[in-house]
N, C-alpha and C positions, 0 to 999 in steps of 0.2 A: 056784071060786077060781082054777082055770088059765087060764080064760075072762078074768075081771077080770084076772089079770096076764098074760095076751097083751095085753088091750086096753090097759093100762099101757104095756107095751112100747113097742107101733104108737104113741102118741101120742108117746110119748118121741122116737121114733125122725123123727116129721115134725116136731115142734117143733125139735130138734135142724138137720134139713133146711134148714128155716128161717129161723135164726138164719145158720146157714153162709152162705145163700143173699140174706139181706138185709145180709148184713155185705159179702160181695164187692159186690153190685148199690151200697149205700152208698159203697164207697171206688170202685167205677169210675164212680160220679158223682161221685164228687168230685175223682178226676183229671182226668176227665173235662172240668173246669169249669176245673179249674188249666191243661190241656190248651190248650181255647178260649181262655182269657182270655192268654196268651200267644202264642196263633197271632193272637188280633184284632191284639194289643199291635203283633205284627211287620207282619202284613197290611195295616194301617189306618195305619201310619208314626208310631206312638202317638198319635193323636186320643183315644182311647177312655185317658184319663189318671185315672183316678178323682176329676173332677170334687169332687164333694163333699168327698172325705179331703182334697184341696190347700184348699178352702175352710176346711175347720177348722183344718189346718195354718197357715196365714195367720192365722187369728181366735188361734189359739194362742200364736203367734210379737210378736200386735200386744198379747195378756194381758200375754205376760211382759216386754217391755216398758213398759209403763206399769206394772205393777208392780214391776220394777228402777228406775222411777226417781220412783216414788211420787206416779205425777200422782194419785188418787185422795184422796191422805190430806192437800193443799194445795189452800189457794184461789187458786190462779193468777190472779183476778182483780184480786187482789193484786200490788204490785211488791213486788220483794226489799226485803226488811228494812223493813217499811210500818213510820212512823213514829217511822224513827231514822233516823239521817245520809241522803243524795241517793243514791242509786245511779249511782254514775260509768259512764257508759256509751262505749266508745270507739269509734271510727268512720275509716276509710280510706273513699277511692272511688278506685277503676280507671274513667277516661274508657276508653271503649271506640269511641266517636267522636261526634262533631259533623255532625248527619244536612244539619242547613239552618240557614239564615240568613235572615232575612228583613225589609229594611227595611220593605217597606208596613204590616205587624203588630209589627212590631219587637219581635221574637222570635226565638232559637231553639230547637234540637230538640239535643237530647244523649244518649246511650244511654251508660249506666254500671253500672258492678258498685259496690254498696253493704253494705258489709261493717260487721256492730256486735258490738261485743265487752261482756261483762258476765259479773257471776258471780251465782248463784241457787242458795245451798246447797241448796234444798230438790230439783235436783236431783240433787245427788251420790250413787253410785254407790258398790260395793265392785269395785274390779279387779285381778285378780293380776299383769297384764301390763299396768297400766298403759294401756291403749289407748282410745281414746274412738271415739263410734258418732258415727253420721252418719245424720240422718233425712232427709226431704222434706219438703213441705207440709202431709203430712197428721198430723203430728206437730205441727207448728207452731200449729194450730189451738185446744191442748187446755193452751199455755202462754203464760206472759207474755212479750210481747216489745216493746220500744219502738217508742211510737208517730211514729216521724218521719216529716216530712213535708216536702216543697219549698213554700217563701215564692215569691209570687209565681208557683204555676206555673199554666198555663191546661191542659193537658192533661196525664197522665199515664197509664202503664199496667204493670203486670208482666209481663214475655216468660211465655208459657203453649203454648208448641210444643217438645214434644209433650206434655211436662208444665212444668207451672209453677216454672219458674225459680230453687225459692227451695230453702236448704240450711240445716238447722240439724246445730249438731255439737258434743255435748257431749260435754265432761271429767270422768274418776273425780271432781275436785276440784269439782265443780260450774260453772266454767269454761264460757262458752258463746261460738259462734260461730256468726251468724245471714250471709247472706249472701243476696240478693236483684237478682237482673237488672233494671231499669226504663228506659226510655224517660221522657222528661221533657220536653216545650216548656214555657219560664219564659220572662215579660217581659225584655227588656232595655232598657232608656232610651237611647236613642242620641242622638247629638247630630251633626245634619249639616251644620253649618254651614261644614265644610272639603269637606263631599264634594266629589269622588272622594278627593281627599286627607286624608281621615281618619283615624283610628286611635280604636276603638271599645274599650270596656272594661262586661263585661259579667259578670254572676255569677250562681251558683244555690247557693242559701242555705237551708239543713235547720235542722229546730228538730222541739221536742215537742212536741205540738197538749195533751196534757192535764197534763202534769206539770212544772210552771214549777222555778225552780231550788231550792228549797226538797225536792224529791223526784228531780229527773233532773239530772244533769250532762253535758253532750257534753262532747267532748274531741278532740284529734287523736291519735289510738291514736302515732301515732311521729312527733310534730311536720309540719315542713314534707313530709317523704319519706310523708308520708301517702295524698299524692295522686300518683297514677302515671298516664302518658299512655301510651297506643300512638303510631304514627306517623300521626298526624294532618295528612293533605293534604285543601286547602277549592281552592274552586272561586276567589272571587274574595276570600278574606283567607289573611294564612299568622298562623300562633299564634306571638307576640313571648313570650311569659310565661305561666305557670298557680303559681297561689300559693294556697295554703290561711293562712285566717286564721279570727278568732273573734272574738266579739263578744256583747252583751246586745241584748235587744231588751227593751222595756215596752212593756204594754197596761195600759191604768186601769183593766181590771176582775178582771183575774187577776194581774196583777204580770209578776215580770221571768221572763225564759226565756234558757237559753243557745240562741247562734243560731253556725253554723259557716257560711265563704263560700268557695266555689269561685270566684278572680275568674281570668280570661287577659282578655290584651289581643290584638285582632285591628289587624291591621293592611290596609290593602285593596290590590289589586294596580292599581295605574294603568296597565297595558298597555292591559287593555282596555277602558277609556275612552280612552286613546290613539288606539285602531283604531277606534272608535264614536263618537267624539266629539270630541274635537282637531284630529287630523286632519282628519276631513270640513268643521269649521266652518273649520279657516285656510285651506282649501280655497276654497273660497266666497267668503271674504275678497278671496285675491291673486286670484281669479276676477273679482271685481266690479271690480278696477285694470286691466282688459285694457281698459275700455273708453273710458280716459285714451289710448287710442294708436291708436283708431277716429277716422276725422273727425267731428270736429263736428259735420258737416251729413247724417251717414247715422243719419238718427232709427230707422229698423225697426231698426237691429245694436244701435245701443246701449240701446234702450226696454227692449227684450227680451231681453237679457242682466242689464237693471239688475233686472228684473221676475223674471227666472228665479232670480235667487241668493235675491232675498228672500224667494221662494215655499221653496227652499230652505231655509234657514236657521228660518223659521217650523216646517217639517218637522221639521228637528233639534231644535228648542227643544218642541216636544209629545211627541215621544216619550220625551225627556227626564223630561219632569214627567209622562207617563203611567206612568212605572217606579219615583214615587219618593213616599213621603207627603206628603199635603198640611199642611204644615208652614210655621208662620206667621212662618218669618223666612229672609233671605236666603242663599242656598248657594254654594260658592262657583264651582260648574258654572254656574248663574246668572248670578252677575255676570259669566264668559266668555263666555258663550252670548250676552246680550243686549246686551255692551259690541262683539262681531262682529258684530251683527245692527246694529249703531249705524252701522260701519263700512262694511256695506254698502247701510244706509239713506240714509247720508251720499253714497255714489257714486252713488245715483240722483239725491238733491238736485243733485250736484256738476253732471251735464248738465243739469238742467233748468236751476241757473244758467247755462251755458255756452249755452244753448241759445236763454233770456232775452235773453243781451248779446250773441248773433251778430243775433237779430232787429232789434235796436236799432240795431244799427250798421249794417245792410244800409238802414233805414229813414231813420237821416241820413244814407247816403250819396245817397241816391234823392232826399231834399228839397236835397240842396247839388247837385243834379244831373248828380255820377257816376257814378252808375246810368241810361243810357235809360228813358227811360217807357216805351217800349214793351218793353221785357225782361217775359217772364212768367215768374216763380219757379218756379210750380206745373208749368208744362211743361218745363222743367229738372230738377225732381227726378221726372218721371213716368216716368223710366226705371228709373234703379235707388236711387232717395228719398235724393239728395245731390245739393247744389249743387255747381258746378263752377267755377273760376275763371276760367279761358279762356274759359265763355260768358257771363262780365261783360266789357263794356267799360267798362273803367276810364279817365278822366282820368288825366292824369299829374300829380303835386301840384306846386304853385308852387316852385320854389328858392329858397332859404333864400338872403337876402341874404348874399354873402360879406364874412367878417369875420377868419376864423385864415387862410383862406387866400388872400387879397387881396395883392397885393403889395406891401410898406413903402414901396419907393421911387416907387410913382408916386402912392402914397396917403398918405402918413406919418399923417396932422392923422385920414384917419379911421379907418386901424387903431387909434392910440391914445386914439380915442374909444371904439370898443368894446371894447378889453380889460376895462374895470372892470365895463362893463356882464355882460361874460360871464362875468368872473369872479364875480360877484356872480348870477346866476340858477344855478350851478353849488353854489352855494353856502346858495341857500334851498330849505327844506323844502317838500315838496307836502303840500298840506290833503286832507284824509279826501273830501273835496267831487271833488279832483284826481285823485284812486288811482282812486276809484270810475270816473269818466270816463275813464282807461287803460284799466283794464280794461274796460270798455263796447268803447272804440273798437280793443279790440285782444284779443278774448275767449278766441282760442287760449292767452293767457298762463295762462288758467286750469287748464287742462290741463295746460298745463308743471310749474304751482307742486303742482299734483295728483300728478302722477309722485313727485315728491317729498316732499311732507307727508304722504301717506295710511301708505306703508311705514315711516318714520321714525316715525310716534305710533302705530303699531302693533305694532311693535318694540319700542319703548318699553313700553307695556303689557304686552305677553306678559313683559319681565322685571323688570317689579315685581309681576304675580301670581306667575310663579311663584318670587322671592324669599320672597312672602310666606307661599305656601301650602306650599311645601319645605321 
């Protein structure tokens, strides 16, 4: 019996050891771990974040969410209030700017904030302070939200750097504010028929792609002050106006839709057509009149000045219609360009006629024979390619019987024979037959009357165009 209770004892006594011994070894493990896991914490710059807990924390946070606002227990696929009154839905845009413009696609690019306003009891909420939350995208995915859409656009997209652009923000009262970044190129119909001097009017026009007006209402949330501009500077239009209006559209197979218009009017800057186009063509113009004041008989200066401008002018008039739609009625760059190109088509005609009636007239003077036969033209202009006066010898022309200047008293009977006579040739008209052979036999006059009819009807037209197109 003293045998069994020693050996009672001793067991008592290591079990007891034991317990002591794994209870310390237990809690200095587990400081131990409290220990590390606060040295990694500081060591590591918090990397080491418990992953996992933030994961459930997050999946926690996105629970009680949809269940504070009861996505689960509604069919969102549903619009509010399905199959009683429209659901008014109100709508602002913030232009943010006007990227391009573009005649040849006749388009352009506009970047805007589009903001829709509606109410959806089925989200409402209990709040003690009254306060409303504000989700992202990924919130947006799980409820109703109106389907608009730009009329007329060719490209579109939602900003998504670094996340996607879009904000939804609901009210205790069910209350929502949906708010979405997008970039937008729409058609614009332009009409060029004053270009440069135009003034363009162009719009981008929102509507419901599924819910016609029977179920959706657009509206301007605060009338005209709905649409708000930043400080919009363009390259070659400045913005005259921006006006929010509204309107219906029909289609014959779904009915009518409300449709909202964002219109401004552009208006374009004529400078620089000025410096590109005006300029360089009346350039060309009074360029082509320099050679009204060359002689007649120096064919290289004037051939190849009349040849240079219209090479020119041709230039201007392509690069023109290479920048601009092929557009099947007349502009009114156009009718400048080619009514200049007329002008200097005309100055080349102008010496060839001048050039015609010197030949002619060198030709009868050579057959009434005064001109020598032996004179050779071509060895006269083979110096510097103009005839020369001095190396004609000329005849001197018969004198003109005297008749005003005769003297009365020793002729009476025949000055007063010719008075009637001369008064009477001073007094009839020359036939078309006559003028023509003036100017033959005297073809510098051509040039004279050029000096002066070319600037005079050019003149003239620059200010009934630009009366008409200013």
């Amino acid at each position: 019996m003293k045998v069994d209770a020693l050996t009672y004892l001793v067991l008592a006594a290591v079990s007891f050891v034991a317990m002591v011994t794994g209870g310390r070894s237990s809690s200095r493990r587990k400081h131990k771990e409290v220990f590390l896991g606060e040295n990694s914490k500081f060591k590591f710059g918090g990397r080491i974040d418990y992953k996992l807990k933030r994961q459930d924390s997050t999946k926690t946070l996105l629970i009680k969410s949809e269940q504070l606002l009861r996505i689960e227990e509604h069919d969102f696929a549903m619009r509010p209030g399905f199959g009683g009154a429209p659901i008014p839905v109100g709508i602002d845009v913030q232009v943010e700017s006007i990227d391009s413009i573009s005649e040849v696609n006749m388009d352009f690019t506009m970047t805007l904030y589009l903001r829709h306003y509606w109410k959806d009891e089925r989200l409402a909420f209990p709040s003690g302070n009254n306060q409303s939350r504000t989700f992202d995208s990924r919130l947006v995915k799980k409820i109703w939200v109106p389907d608009v859409f730009f009329v007329h656009s060719k490209r579109s997209f939602i900003h998504d750097t670094t996340m996607e652009n879009i904000m939804l923000r609901v009210y205790p009262d069910g209350k929502i504010l949906y708010s979405v970044r997008v970039t937008v190129t729409a058609l614009c119909s332009m009409d060029f028929s004053s270009f440069p001097l135009d003034t363009q009017n162009c719009s981008l026009e929102l509507e419901s792609y599924a819910y016609n007006e029977n179920d959706l209402m657009l509206y301007w949330k605060n009338g005209n002050d709905s649409l708000r501009t930043d400080e919009i500077v363009l390259s070659q239009f400045f913005i005259e106006h921006f006006q929010a209006s509204s309107g219906l559209a029909f289609y014959s197979s779904t009915g009518w839709y409300n449709r909202l218009f964002i219109t401004f009017i552009l208006r374009r800057h004529i400078f620089f057509f000025m410096l590109q186009t005006y300029f360089p063509t009346m350039l060309m113009v009074v360029l082509s009149w320099v050679s009204f004041w060359i002689d007649r008989r120096a064919v290289p200066a004037r051939v190849s000045l009349g040849i240079t401008t219209v090479l020119t002018m041709s230039t201007i008039i392509t690069g023109v219609s290479a920048s601009m739609p092929q557009v099947s009625y007349v502009k009114a760059v156009d009718i400048y360009l080619w009514t200049s190109f007329l002008f200097v088509f005309l100055s080349v005609i102008e010496y060839a006629a001048v050039n015609y009636c010197t030949t002619l007239e060198e030709m009868r003077k050579m057959k009434r024979g005064k001109i020598p036969s032996t004179f050779n033209a071509s060895q006269a202009m083979a110096f510097d390619g103009c005839f020369h006066d001095n190396d004609i010898e000329l005849t001197t022309f018969p004198r003109l019987a005297p008749t005003l200047t005769s003297d009365p008293l020793t002729s009476p009977t025949q000055s007063s024979d010719m008075r009637p006579t001369e008064g009477t040739r001073l007094r009839r008209q020359r036939s078309v037959r006559e003028n023509v052979d003036l100017l033959v036999n005297n073809s510098y006059m051509i040039d004279s009357y050029s000096r002066l009819a070319f600037p005079l009807s050019y003149l003239l037209f620059n200010t009934i165009y630009w009366s008409m197109y200013s």
